[in-house]
MDAnalysis code that builds the backbone (N, CA, C; Angstrom):
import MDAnalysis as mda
import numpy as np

u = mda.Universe.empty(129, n_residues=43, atom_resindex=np.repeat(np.arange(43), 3), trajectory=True)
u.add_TopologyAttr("name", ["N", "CA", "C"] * 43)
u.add_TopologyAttr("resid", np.arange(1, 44))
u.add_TopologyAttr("resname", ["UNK", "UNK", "UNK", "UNK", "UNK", "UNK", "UNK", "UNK", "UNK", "UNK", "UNK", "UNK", "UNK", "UNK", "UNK", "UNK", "UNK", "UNK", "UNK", "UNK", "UNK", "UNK", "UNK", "UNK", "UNK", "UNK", "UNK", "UNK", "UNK", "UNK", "UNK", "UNK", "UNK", "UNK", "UNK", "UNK", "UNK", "UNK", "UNK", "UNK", "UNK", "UNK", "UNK"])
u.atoms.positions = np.array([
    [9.656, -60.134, -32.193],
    [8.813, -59.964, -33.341],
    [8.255, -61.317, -33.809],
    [8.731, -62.421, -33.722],
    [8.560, -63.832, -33.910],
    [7.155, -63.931, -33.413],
    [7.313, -64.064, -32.252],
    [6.560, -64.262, -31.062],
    [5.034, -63.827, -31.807],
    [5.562, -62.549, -31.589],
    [4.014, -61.736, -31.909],
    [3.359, -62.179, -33.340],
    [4.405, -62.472, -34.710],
    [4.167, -62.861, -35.563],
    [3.311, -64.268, -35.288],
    [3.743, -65.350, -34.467],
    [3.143, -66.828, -34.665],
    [2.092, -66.222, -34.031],
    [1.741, -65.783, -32.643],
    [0.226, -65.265, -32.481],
    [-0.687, -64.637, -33.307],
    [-0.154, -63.822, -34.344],
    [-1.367, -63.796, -35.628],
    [-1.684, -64.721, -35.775],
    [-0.722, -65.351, -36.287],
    [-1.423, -66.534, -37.341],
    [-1.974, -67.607, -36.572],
    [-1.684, -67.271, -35.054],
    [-2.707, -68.468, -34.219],
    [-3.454, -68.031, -34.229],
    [-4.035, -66.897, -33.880],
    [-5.046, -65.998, -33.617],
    [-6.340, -66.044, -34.769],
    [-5.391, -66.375, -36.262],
    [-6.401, -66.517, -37.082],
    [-6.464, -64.860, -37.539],
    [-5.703, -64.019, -37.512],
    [-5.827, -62.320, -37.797],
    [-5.245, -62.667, -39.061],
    [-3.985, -63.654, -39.594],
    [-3.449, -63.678, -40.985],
    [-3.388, -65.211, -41.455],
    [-3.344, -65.519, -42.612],
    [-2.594, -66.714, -42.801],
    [-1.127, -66.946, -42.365],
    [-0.467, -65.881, -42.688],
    [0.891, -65.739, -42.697],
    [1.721, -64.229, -42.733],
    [2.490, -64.815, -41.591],
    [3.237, -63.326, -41.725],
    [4.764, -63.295, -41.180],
    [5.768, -62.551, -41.690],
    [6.866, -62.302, -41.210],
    [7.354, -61.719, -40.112],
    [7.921, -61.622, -39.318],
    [8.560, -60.999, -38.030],
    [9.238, -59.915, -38.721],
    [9.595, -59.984, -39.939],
    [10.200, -58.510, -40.582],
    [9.216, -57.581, -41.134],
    [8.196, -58.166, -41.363],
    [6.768, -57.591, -42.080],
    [6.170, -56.790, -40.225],
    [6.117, -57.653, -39.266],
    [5.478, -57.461, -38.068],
    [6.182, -55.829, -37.664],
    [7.693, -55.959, -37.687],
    [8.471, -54.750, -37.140],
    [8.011, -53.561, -38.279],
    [8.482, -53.582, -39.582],
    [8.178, -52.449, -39.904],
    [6.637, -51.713, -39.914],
    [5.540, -52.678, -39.619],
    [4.174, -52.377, -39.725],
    [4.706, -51.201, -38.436],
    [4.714, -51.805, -36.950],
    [5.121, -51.331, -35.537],
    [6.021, -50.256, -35.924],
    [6.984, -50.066, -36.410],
    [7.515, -49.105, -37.078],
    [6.870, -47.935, -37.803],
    [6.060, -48.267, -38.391],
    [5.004, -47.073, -39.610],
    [4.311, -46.526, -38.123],
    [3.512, -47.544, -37.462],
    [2.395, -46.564, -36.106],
    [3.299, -45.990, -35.102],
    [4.470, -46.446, -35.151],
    [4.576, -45.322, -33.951],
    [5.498, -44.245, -34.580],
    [5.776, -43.849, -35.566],
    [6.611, -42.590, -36.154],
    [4.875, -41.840, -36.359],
    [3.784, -42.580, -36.964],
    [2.832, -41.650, -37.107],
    [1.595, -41.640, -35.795],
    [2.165, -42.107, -34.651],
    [1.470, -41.765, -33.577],
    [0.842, -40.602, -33.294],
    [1.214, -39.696, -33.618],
    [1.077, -37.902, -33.269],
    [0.024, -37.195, -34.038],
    [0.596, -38.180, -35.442],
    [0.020, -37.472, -36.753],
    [-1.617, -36.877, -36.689],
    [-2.216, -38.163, -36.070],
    [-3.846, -37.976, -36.231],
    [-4.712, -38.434, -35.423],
    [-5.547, -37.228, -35.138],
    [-5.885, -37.107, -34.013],
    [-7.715, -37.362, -34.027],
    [-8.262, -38.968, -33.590],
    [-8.922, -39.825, -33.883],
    [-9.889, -39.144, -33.013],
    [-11.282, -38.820, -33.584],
    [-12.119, -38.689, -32.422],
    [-12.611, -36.912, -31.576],
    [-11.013, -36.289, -32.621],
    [-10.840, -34.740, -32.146],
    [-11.209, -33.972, -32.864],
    [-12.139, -32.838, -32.982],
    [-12.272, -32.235, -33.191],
    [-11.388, -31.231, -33.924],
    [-11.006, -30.295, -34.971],
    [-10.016, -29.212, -34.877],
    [-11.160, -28.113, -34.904],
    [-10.006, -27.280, -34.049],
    [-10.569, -25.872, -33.374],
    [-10.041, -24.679, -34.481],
])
Protein backbone atom coordinates (compact mmCIF):
# COMPACT_ATOMS: atom_id res chain seq x y z
CA UNK A 1 0.00 0.00 0.00
CA UNK A 2 3.10 2.32 0.60
CA UNK A 3 4.32 1.76 -2.64
CA UNK A 4 1.23 2.63 -4.45
CA UNK A 5 0.66 5.52 -2.00
CA UNK A 6 4.33 7.35 -2.88
CA UNK A 7 3.34 6.84 -6.68
CA UNK A 8 0.36 9.20 -6.23
CA UNK A 9 2.01 11.65 -4.92
CA UNK A 10 4.81 11.19 -7.58
CA UNK A 11 2.44 10.99 -10.09
CA UNK A 12 1.12 14.34 -9.02
CA UNK A 13 -2.76 12.55 -8.64
CA UNK A 14 -2.49 13.94 -4.69
CA UNK A 15 -0.45 16.08 -2.56
CA UNK A 16 -0.57 13.54 0.02
CA UNK A 17 -1.80 10.41 1.01
CA UNK A 18 -1.76 7.49 3.45
CA UNK A 19 -1.18 3.78 2.73
CA UNK A 20 -4.16 3.39 5.26
CA UNK A 21 -6.30 5.95 3.33
CA UNK A 22 -4.92 3.94 -0.11
CA UNK A 23 -6.30 0.33 1.38
CA UNK A 24 -9.58 1.29 2.53
CA UNK A 25 -10.36 3.46 -0.75
CA UNK A 26 -9.27 -0.39 -2.64
CA UNK A 27 -11.42 -1.77 -0.08
CA UNK A 28 -14.80 0.44 -0.80
CA UNK A 29 -14.24 -0.64 -5.02
CA UNK A 30 -13.96 -3.92 -4.74
CA UNK A 31 -16.92 -4.89 -2.13
CA UNK A 32 -18.90 -2.50 -4.67
CA UNK A 33 -17.53 -4.03 -7.84
CA UNK A 34 -20.87 -5.80 -8.80
CA UNK A 35 -22.97 -3.04 -7.60
CA UNK A 36 -23.07 -0.93 -10.92
CA UNK A 37 -23.27 -1.64 -13.96
CA UNK A 38 -21.42 1.29 -16.12
CA UNK A 39 -22.41 1.63 -19.66
CA UNK A 40 -25.51 -1.13 -19.29
CA UNK A 41 -28.45 -0.76 -20.09
CA UNK A 42 -31.39 -2.33 -17.66
CA UNK A 43 -33.78 -4.57 -19.39
Amino acid sequence: MQLLADRLVTLGVVDSISDETVRRTLEKTRSNRGKFNVGVSPR
